[in-house]
C-alpha positions in Angstrom: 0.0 0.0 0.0 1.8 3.7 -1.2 2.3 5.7 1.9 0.5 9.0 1.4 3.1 11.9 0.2 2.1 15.9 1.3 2.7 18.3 -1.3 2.0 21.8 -2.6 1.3 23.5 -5.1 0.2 27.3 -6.7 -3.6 26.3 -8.2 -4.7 30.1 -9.7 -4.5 32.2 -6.6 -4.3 29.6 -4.4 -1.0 28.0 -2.7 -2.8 24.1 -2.7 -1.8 21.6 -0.2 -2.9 18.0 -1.0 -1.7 14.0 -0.2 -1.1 12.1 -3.1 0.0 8.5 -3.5 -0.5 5.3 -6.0 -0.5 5.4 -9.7 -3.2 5.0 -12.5 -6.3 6.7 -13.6 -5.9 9.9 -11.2 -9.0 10.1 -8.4 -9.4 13.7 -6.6 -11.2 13.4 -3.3 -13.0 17.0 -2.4 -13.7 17.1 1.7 -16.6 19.0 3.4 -16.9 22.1 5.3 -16.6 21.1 8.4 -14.7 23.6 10.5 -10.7 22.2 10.9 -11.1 19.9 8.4 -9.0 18.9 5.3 -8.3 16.4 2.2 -5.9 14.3 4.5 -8.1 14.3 7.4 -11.1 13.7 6.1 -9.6 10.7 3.8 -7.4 10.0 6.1 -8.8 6.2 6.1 -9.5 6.4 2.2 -6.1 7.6 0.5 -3.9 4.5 0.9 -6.5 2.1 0.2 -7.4 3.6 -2.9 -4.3 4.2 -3.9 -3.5 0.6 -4.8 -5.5 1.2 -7.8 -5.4 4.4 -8.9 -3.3 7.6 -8.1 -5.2 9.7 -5.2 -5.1 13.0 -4.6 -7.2 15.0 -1.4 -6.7 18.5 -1.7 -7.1 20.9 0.9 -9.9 23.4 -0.2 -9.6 27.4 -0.1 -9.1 28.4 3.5 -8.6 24.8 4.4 -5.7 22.9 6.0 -2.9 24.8 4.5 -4.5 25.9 1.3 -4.4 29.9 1.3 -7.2 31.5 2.8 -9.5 33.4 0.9 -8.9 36.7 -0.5 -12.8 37.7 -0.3 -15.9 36.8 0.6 -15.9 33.6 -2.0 -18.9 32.0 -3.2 -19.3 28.5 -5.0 -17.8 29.3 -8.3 -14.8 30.2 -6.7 -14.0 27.2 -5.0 -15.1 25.2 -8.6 -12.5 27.2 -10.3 -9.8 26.5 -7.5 -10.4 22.6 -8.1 -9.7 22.9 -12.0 -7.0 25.1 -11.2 -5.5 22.3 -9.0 -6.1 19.7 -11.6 -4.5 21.7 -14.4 -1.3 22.5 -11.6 -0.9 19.2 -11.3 -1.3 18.1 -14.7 -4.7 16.3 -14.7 -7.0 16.1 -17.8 -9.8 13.8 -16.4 -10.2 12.4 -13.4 -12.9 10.3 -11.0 -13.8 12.8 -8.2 -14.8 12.5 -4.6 -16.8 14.8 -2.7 -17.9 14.9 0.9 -21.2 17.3 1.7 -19.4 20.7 0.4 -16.9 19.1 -1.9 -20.3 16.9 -3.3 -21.0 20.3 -4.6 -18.0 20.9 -6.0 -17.8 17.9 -7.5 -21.4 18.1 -9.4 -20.5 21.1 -11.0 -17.1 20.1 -12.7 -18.8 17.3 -13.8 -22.2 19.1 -14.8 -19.7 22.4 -16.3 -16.9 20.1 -17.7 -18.0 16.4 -18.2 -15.0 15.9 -20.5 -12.6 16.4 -17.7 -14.6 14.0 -15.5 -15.2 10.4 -15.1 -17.3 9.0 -12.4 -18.5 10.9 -9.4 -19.3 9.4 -5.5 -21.0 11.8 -3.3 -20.8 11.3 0.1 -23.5 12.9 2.5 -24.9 14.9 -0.1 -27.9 16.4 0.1 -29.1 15.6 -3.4 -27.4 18.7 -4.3 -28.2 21.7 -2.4 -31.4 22.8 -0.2 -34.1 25.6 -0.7 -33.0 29.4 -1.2 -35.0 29.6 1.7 -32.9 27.9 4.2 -29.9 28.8 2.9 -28.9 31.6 5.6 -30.6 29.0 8.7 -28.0 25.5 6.9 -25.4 28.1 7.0 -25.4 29.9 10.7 -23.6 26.9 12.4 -20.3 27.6 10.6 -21.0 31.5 10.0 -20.8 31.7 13.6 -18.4 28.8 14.9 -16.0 30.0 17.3 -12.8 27.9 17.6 -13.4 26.6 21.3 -13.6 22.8 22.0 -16.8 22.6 23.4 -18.4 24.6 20.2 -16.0 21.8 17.6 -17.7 18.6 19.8 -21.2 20.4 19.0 -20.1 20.8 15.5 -18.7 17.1 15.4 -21.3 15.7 17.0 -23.8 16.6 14.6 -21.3 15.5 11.3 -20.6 11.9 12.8 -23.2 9.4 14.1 -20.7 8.1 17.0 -17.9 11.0 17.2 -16.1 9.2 20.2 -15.8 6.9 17.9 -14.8 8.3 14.6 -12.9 11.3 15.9 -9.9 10.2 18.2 -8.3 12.4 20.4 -5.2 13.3 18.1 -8.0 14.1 16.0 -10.2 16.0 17.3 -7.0 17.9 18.2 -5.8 18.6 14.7 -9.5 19.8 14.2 -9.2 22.5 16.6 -6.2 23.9 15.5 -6.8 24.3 12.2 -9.8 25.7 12.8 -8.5 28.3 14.8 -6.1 29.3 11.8 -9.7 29.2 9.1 -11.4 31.0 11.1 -9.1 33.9 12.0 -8.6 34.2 8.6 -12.8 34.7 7.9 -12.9 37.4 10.8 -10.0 39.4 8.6 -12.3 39.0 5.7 -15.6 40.0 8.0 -17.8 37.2 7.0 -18.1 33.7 6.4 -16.9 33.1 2.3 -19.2 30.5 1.1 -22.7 29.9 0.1 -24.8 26.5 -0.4 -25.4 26.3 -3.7 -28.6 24.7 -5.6 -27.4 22.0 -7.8 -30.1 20.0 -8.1 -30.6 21.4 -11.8 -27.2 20.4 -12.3 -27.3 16.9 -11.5 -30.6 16.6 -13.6 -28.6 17.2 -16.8 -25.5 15.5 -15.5 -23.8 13.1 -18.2 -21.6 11.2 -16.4 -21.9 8.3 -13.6 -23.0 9.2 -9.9 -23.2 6.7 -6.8 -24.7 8.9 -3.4 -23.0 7.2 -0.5 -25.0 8.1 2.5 -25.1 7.8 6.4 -28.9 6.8 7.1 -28.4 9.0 10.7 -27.1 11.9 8.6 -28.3 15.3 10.7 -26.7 17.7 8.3 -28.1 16.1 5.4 -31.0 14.4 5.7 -30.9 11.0 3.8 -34.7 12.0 2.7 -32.5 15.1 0.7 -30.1 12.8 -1.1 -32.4 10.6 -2.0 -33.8 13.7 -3.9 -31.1 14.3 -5.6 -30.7 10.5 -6.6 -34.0 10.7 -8.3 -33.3 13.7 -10.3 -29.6 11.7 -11.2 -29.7 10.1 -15.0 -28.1 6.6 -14.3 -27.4 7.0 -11.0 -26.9 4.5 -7.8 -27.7 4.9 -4.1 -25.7 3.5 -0.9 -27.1 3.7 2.3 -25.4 2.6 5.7 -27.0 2.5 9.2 -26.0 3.8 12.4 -24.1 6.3 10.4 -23.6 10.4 9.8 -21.9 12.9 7.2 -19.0 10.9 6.7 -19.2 7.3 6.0 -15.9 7.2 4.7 -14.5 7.9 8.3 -17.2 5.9 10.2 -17.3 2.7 8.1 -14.4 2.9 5.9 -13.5 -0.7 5.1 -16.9 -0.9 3.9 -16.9 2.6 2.3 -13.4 1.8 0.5 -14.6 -1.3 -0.9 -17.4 -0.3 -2.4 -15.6 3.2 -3.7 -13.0 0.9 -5.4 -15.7 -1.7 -7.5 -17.5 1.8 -8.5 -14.6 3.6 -9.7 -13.1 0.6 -11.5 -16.4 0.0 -13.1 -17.4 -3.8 -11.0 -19.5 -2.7 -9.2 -22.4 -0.4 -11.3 
């Protein structure tokens, strides 16, 4: 199994960390928004596995990690363009693509804007796509207003993973904290929180390549009722559900997660 290798690199604006490792058909994996996170965290369980068939990238999004923070007050387009500014860095014509909850987003527009450059899609906690305009401002408050304390990232946690004890070890949990102390000092400099939920539900009606939903059945961020939404409106798509499980079944189950990412991406399984 590769080990997993950090790098950087300059993706448009944007001075890109990522983990890389393996060789093949090249397989980006797009994290979500929780606060602290990252592509090495959030795949942690996912990159080396994977990377016995094909060669994995999990890229640190803007304001991420140790991507660059953002410059402005961002909204989805931005962090699109970031991602095909990374796979051009990097040297990347077409690749499968990986996206958990905000990086599902992502994800459904390079395929839906750019279906040349993309082969199959897995989306992870999705929630078919986006939600209502309506409740945009209400799905967003939680991480407009997070303040970098431990008790505030358990509540935040908590609500992402089905069993956080579980799922989120103490080292962690601790890596967490920290960079979430550095994202979110960097959105107080910018006076507002830089990213919106988009509606891409439109998108994934008109999407022309392959899309499995993964999701946790105990999702509370992302109703499973929302992705399966999203799955109807899907041409050709497939649905996976687990039980007892949240936001990120690639954390809380991964052997099962990994082994059904890997027959979907080399075409067994769907």
């Amino acid at each position: 199994m590769a080990k997993a290798k950090e790098g950087f690199v300059q993706a448009g604006e944007y001075r890109t960390r990522y983990w890389e490792a393996g060789e093949g058909e090249p397989v980006i994996m797009i994290h979500s928004a929780d606060p602290g996170t990252g592509g090495g965290l959030e795949f942690r369980h996912t990159i080396e596995p994977l990377s016995e068939h094909f060669k994995v990238y999990a890229v640190d999004i803007i304001g991420f990690g140790k991507t660059d923070p953002p410059k402005a007050l961002l909204k989805h387009p931005a962090y699109v363009k970031h991602m095909f500014d990374f796979m051009d860095a990097v040297g990347i014509k077409k690749a499968h693509i990986v996206g958990n909850c905000r990086g599902g987003l992502i994800a459904i527009t390079l395929g839906y804007e750019h279906p040349e450059r993309v082969n199959r899609i897995i989306l992870i906690g999705n929630a078919g796509g986006g939600i209502p305009p309506e409740l945009e401002e209400k799905a967003l408050a939680p991480y407009a207003n997070y303040q970098p304390t431990k008790e505030n990232l358990e509540a935040m946690l908590s609500k992402s993973y089905f069993a956080m004890d579980q799922s989120v070890p103490p080292g962690v949990f601790e890596e967490y904290l920290q960079c979430s102390a550095r994202q979110y000092e960097a959105y107080a400099k910018l006076g507002g929180y830089p990213m919106d939920v988009p509606n891409c539900r439109p998108q994934l009606a008109e999407l022309k390549v392959p899309v499995l939903f993964v999701v946790g059945r105990e999702s509370k961020v992302l109703p499973i009722e929302q992705a399966l939404k999203g799955y109807n409106l899907t041409p050709g798509s497939r649905f996976y559900s687990m039980s007892s499980c949240g936001l990120h079944p690639q954390t809380e189950y991964p052997d099962e997660f990994n082994k059904i990412a890997l027959q979907y991406l080399k075409g067994d399984l769907f």
